[in-house]
VOGU-3710 file (C-alpha; in Angstrom, 3 decimals, decimal comma):
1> xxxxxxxxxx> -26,995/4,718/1,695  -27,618/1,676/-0,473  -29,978/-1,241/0,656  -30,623/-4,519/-1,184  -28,858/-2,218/-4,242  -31,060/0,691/-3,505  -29,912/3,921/-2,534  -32,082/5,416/-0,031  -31,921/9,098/1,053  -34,311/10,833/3,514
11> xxxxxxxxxx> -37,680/10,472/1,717  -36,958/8,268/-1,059  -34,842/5,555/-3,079  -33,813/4,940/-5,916  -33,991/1,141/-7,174  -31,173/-0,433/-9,285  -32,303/0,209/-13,478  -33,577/3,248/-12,302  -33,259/7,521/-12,557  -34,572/10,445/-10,373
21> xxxxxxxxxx> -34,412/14,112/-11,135  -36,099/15,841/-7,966  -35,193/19,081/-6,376  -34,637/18,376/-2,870  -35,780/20,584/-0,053  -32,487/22,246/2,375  -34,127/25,119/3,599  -36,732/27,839/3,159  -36,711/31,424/1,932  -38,384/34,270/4,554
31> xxxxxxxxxx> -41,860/33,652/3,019  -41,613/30,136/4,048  -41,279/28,723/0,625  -38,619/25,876/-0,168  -35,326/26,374/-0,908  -34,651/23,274/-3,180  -31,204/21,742/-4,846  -31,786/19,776/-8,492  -30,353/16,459/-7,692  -29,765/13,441/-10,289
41> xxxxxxxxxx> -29,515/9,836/-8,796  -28,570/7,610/-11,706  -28,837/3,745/-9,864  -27,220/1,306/-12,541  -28,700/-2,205/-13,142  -25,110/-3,596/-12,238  -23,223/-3,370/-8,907  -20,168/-0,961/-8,706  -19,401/2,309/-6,602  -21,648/5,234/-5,386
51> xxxxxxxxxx> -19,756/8,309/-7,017  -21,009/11,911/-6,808  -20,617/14,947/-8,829  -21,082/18,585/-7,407  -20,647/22,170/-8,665  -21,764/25,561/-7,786  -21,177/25,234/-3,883  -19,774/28,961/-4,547  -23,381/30,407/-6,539  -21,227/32,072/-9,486
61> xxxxxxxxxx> -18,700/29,285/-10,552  -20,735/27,721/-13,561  -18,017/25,590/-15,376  -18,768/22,856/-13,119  -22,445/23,237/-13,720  -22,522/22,125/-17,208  -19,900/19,493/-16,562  -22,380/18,001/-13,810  -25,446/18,342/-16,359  -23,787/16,729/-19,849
71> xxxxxxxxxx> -22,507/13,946/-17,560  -25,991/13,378/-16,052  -28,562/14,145/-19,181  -25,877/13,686/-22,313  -23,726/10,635/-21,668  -25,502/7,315/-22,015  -25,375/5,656/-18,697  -27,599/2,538/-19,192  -24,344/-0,071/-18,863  -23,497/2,276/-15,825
81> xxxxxxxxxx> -21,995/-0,275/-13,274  -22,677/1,513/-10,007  -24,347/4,363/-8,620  -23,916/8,528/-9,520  -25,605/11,552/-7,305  -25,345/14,393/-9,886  -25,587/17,413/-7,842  -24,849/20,869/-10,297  -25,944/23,698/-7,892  -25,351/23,266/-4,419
91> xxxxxxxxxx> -25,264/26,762/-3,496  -29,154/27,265/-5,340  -29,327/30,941/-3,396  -25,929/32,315/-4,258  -26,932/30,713/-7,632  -29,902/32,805/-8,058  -28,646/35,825/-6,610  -25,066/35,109/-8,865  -23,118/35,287/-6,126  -19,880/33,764/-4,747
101> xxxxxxxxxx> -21,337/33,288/-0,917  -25,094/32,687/0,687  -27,177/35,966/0,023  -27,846/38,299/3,312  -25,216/36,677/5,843  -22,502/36,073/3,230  -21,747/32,979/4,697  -19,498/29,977/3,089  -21,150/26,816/2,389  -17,904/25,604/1,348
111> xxxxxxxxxx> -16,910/26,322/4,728  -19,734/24,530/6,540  -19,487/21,108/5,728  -20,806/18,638/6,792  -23,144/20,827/8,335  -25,440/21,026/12,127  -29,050/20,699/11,809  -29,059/23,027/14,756  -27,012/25,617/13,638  -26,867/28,633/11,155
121> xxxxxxxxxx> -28,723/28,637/7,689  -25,416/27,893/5,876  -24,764/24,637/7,828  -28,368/23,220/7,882  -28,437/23,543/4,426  -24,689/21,543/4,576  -26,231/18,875/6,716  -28,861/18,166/4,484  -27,002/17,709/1,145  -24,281/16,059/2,958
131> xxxxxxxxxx> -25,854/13,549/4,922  -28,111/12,177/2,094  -25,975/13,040/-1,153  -22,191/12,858/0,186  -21,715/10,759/3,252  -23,508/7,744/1,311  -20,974/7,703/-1,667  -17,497/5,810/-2,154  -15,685/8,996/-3,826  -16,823/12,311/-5,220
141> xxxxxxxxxx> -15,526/15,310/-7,573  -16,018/19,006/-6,331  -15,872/21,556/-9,213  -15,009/24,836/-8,588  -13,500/27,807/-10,892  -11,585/30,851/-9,521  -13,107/33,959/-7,971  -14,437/36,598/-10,368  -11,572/38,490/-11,521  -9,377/35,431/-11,912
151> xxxxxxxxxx> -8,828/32,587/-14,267  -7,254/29,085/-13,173  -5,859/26,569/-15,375  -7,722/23,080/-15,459  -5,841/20,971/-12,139  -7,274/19,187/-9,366  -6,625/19,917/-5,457  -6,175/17,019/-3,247  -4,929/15,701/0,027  -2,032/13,707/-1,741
161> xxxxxxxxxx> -0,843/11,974/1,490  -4,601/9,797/1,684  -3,750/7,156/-0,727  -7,275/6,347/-1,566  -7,632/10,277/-2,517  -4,431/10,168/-4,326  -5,911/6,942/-6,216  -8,918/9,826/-7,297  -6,557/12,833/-8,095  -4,194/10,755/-10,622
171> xxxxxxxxxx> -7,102/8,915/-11,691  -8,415/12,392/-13,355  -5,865/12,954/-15,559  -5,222/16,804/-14,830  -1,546/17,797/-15,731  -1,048/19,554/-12,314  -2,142/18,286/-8,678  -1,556/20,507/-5,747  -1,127/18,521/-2,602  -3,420/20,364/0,138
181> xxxxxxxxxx> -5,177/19,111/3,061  -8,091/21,792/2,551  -9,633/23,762/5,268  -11,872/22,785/7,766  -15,202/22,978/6,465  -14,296/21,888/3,288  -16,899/19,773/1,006  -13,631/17,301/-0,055  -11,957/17,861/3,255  -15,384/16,546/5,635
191> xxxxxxxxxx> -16,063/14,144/2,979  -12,355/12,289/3,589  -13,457/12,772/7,201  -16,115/10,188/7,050  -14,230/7,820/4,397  -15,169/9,587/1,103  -12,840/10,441/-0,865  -12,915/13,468/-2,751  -11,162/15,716/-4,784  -11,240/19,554/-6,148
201> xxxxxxxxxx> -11,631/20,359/-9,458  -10,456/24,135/-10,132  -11,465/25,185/-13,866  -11,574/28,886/-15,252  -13,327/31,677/-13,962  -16,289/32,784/-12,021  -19,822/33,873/-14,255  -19,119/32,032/-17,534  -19,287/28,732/-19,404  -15,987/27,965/-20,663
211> xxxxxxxxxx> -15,963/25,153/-23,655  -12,942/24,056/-23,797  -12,144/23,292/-19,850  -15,500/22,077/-19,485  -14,693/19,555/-22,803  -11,418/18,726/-20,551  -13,271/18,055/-17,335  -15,356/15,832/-19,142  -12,574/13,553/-19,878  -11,553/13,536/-16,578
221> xxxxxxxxxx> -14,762/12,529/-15,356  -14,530/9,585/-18,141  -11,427/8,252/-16,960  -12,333/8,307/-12,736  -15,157/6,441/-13,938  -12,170/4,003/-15,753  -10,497/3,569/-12,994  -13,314/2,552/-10,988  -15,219/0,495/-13,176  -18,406/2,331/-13,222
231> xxxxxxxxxx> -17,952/2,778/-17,223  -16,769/0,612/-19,475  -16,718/3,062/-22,271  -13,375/4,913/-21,380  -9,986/4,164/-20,024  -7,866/5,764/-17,627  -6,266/9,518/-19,000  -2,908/9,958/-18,855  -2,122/13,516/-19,477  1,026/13,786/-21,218
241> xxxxxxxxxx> 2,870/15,145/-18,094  2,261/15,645/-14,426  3,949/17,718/-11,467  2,356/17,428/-8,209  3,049/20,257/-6,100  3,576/19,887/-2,618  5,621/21,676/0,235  9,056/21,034/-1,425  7,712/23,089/-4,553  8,172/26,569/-4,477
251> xxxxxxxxxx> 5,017/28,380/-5,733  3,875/31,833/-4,311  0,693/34,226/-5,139  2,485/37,455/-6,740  0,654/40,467/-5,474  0,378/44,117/-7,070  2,308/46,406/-4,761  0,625/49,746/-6,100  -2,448/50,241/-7,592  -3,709/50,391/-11,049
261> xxxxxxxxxx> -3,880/48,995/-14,307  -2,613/45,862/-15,252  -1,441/44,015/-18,776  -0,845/40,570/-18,596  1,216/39,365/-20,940  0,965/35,276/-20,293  -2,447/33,066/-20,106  -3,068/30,762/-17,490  -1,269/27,781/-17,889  1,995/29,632/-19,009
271> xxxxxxxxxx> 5,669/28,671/-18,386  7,510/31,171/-17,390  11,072/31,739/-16,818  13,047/34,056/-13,804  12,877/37,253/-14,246  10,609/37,198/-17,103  8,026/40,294/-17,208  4,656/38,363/-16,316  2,970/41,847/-16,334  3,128/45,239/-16,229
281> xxxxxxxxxx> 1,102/47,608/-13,646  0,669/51,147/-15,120  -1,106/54,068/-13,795  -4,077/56,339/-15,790  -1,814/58,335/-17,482  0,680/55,528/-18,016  3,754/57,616/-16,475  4,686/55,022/-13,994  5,250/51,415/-15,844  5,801/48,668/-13,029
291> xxxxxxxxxx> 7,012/45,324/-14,277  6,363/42,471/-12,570  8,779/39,426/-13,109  8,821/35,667/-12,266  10,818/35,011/-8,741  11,978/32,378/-10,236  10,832/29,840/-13,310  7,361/28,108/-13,061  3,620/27,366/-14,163  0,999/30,314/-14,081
301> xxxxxxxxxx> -2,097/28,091/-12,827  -3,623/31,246/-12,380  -4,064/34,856/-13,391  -6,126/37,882/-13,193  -8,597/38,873/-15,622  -9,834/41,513/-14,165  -6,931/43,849/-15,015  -7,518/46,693/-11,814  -5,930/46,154/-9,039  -5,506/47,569/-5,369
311> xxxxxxxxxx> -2,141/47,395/-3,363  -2,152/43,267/-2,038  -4,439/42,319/-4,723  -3,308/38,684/-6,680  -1,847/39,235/-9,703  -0,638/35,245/-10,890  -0,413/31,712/-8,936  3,276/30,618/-10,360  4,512/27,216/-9,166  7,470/25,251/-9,447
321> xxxxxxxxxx> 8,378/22,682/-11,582  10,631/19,774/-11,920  13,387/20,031/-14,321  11,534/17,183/-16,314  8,779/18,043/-16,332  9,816/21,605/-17,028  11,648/20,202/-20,034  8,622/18,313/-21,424  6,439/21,736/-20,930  8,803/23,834/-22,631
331> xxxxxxxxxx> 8,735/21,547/-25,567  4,664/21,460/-25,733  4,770/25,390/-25,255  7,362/25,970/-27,781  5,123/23,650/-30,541  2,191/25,914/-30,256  1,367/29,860/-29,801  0,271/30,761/-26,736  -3,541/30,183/-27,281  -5,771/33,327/-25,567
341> xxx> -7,909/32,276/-22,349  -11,354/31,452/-23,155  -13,197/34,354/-23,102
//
């Protein structure tokens, strides 16, 4: 919370002109020593919004990492108007361990927000970062990648129907928005709970730094801070094109129905037309060639990377656009080769 420009959170403060880098206790490990999250708390000398920045809630998504860190120890932030809790691993166990969930009970801490002090490991450790980092800000960003296996084009999640939320997503500058609630449990969706607004970021894959979405996430991070006046050195991003899709879109998770190997033959961020072949699924001796073809025409936001796959398994995340935008996508695509995913 901020007092006389301060902002306090249990066991310290940070005074306006000022900068902390601590590693703030959440839990302990079985021999009793801390279990500590690096925290930046960057109090500018003028007034403005609290804002905070978090990655790695899920241990092995690290494109949100390095966005956090360049934003925090890169960027100069002296005219910063404002206040900005940079927090780049949330999730420091699954971090250490390089995994998706908490280590031992595979528990969520994206699905134990905002946390009980009384409860399991996985929400003490939410209450903690949540009641001092989160619950004292005016907005946040939530970076995430895809699961390992998986690759998602750059977009940001949001509950479009909050207008102050909304405000955030466009304010980014992503070319896609998908209109969600979220789930209970949710960093973004408890944050909007207790009137801060927040937004997903979904960039790349799991276990890798990826330049160029990280380069893009940057400049959405410059333009938020635009639009809210915490930066003067940037001004709002407009993407080229936007779709935000919602319930009237049709967009669908295509799933393998047989096992076995699969060649992709579009990157992430693909248009796609009906009944194109979006992939093939072959067996080991490559007897039995399954293609795969778009229900209908639409943008792959994501796609497997990981090219085995059980029966059920996701294949691509196509979604619907409008013929505009379609239009306006088609003529980008048709300017450029089809650039490889970042690898």
């Amino acid at each position: 919370m901020s007092i006389d420009g301060a902002f306090t959170y249990n066991g310290g403060k940070v005074e306006p002109g000022e900068r902390q880098n601590l590693r703030y206790g959440i839990s302990e490990t079985y021999l009793g020593d801390p279990v500590r999250i690096p925290v930046t708390i960057i109090n500018g000398e003028r007034d403005g919004p609290t804002a905070f920045l978090s990655a790695a809630a899920h241990g092995d998504e690290l494109n949100g990492i390095e966005v956090v860190r360049e934003v925090a120890h890169e960027w100069d932030l002296s005219e910063l108007a404002g206040t900005l809790v940079c927090l780049p691993v949330l999730n420091v166990p699954g971090f250490l361990a390089q995994q998706r969930y908490l280590p031992i009970y595979d528990r969520d801490l994206n699905r134990s927000f905002p946390g009980d002090e009384t409860s399991t490991s996985a929400k003490r450790m939410a209450a903690r970062i949540f009641a001092n980092f989160v619950a004292p800000c005016d907005f946040g960003l939530d970076f995430h990648t895809s699961t390992r296996g998986r690759t998602n084009m750059l977009h940001v999640r949001a509950d479009m129907a909050d207008d102050d939320i909304a405000r955030l997503a466009h304010a980014f500058g992503s070319n896609v928005i998908i209109d969600s609630e979220g789930s209970s449990g949710m960093l973004r969706t408890e944050a909007a709970e207790v009137g801060v607004p927040t937004v997903t970021i979904e960039m790349g894959e799991a276990h890798r730094f990826q330049r160029g979405l990280i380069d893009e996430a940057l400049r959405g991070v410059e333009s938020v801070f635009a639009e809210y006046d915490l930066w003067d050195r940037s001004t709002v991003r407009w993407p080229g094109w936007r779709t935000v899709i919602d319930d009237d879109n049709e967009k669908t998770w295509i799933r393998a129905d047989a096992g076995g190997i699969v060649d992709m033959h579009y990157e992430r961020g693909s248009l796609v037309h009906e009944g194109d072949r979006i992939c093939t699924l072959t067996d080991p001796f490559k007897s039995d060639n399954i293609a795969v073809e778009a229900p209908f025409t639409g943008l792959l936001v994501g796609v497997l990377e990981n090219p085995v796959v059980y029966p059920g398994n996701p294949l691509c995340h196509l979604v619907e656009l409008e013929s505009d935008v379609r239009q306006v996508v088609e003529r980008e695509q048709s300017r450029r080769v089809q650039p490889r995913a970042d690898r």
